[in-house]
C-alpha positions as a Python dict, from the first residue, in 0.01 Angstrom:
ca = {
    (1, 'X'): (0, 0, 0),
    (2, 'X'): (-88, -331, 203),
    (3, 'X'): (-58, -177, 538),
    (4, 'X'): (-308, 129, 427),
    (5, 'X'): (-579, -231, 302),
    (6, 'X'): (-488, -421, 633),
    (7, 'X'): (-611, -40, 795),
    (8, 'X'): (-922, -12, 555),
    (9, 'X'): (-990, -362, 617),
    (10, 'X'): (-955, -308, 996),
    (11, 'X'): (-1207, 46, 1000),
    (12, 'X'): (-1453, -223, 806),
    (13, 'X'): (-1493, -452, 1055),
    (14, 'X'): (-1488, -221, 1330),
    (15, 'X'): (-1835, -5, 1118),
    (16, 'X'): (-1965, -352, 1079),
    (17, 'X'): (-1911, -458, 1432),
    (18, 'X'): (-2075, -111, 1569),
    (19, 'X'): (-2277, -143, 1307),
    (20, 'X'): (-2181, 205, 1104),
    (21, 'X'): (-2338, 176, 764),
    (22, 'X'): (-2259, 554, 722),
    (23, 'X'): (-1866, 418, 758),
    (24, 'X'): (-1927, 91, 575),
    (25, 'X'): (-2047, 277, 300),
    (26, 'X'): (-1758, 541, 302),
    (27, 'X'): (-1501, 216, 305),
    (28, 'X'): (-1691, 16, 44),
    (29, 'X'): (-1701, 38, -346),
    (30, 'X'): (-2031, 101, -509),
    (31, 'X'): (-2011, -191, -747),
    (32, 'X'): (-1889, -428, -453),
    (33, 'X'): (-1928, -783, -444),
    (34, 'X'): (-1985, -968, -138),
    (35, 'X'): (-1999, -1382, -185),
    (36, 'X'): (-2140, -1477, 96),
    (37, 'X'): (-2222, -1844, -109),
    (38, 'X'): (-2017, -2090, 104),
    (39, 'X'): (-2200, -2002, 445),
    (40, 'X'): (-2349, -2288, 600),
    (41, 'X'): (-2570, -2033, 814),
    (42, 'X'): (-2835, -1779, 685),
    (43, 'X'): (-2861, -1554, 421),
    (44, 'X'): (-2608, -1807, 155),
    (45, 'X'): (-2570, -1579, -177),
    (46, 'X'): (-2370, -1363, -347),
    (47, 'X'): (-2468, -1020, -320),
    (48, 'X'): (-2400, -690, -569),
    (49, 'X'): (-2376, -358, -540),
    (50, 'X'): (-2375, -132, -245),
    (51, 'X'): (-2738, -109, -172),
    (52, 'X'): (-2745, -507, -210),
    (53, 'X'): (-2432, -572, 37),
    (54, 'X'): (-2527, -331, 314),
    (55, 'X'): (-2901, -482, 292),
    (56, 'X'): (-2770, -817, 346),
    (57, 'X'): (-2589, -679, 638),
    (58, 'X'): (-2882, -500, 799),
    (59, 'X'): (-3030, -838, 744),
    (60, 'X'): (-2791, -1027, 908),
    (61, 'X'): (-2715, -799, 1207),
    (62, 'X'): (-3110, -798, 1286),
    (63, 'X'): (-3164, -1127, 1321),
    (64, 'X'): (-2903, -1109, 1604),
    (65, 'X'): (-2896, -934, 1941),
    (66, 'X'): (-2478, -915, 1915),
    (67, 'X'): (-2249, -989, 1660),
    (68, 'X'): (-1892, -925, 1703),
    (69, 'X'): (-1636, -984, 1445),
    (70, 'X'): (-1288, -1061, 1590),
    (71, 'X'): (-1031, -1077, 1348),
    (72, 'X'): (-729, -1341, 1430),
    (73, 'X'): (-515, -1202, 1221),
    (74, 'X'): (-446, -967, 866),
    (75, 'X'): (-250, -1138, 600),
    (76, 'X'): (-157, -891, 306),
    (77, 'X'): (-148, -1074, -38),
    (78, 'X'): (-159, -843, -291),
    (79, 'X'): (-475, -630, -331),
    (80, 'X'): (-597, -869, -120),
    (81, 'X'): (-646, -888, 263),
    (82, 'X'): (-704, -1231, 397),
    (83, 'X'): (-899, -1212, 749),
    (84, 'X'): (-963, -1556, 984),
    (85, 'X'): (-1175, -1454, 1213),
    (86, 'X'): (-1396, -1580, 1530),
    (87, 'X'): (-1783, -1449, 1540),
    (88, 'X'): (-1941, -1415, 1826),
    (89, 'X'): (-2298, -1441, 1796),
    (90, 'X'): (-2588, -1384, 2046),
    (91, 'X'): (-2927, -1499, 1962),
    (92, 'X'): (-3260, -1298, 2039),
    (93, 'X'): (-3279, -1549, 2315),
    (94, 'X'): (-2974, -1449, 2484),
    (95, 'X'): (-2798, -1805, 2347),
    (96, 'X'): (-2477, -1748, 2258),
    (97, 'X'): (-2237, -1917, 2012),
    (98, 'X'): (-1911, -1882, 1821),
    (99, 'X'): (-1839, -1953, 1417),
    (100, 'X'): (-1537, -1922, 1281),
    (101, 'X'): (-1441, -1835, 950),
    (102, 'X'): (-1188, -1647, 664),
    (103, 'X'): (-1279, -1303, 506),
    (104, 'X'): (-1098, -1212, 192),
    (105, 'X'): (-1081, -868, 140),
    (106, 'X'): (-1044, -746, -178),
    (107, 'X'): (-903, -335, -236),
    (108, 'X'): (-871, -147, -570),
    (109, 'X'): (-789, 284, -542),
    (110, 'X'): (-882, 291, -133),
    (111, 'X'): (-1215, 114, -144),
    (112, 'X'): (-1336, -280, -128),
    (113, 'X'): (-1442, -423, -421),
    (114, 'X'): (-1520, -779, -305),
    (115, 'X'): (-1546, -962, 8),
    (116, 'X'): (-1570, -1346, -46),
    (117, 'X'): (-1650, -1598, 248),
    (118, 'X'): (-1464, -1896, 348),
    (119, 'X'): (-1509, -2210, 594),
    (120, 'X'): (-1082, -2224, 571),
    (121, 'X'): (-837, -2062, 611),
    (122, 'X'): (-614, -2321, 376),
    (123, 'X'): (-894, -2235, 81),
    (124, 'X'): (-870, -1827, 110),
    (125, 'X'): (-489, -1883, 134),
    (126, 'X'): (-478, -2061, -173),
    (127, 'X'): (-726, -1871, -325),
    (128, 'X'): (-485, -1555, -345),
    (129, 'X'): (-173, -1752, -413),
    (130, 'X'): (-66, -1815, -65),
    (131, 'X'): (44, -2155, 43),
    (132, 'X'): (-147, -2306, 360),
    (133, 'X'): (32, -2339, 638),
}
């Protein structure tokens, strides 16, 4: 089962990278939960439900002229994918800048439940049971 979330995690952030919210919405739970609480950018909440997340995402990706998600790496714990990733963000403006953070990924029967924001990788580690490196 991980590799099939690492791949359902992976078809997310390429729909939210495109942006798809046709394909977010096929990958993404109806009662999903997206805590979004610990940004230190726009938008800090936690959002709920479908119609709630993929708002906040319209939101978000309109405020930009380019966002790109890169993902550094997957690491399977569980039901849970944990995602550190670099964004690269370009401004209305054309200014361009880079924030890094960690994605957990949460996956229950082939869709994701919860998506939870972190500033560190160490804290999502330890957050599904995995030590920090």
């Amino acid at each position: 089962m991980s590799q099939e979330n690492i791949d359902l995690v992976k078809r997310s952030i390429e729909a939210f990278n495109r942006p798809d919210f046709d394909a977010l919405r096929e990958v993404t739970h109806a009662d999903v939960q997206l805590d979004w609480s610990e940004s230190l950018g726009l938008e800090a909440g936690i959002y709920r439900g479908i119609t709630e997340v993929l708002g906040f995402y319209e939101n978000f990706l309109g405020t930009f002229e380019a966002v790109d998600l890169e993902p550094d790496r997957f690491i399977e714990s569980g039901d849970s994918v944990v995602v550190p990733n670099t964004a690269h963000i370009r401004g209305r403006d054309g200014i361009e800048t880079i924030a890094r953070s960690t994605l957990v990924f949460e996956v229950r029967d082939r869709m994701i439940v919860r998506i939870r924001l972190y500033q560190q990788t160490d804290d999502a580690l330890e957050a599904v049971g995995l030590s920090p490196s």
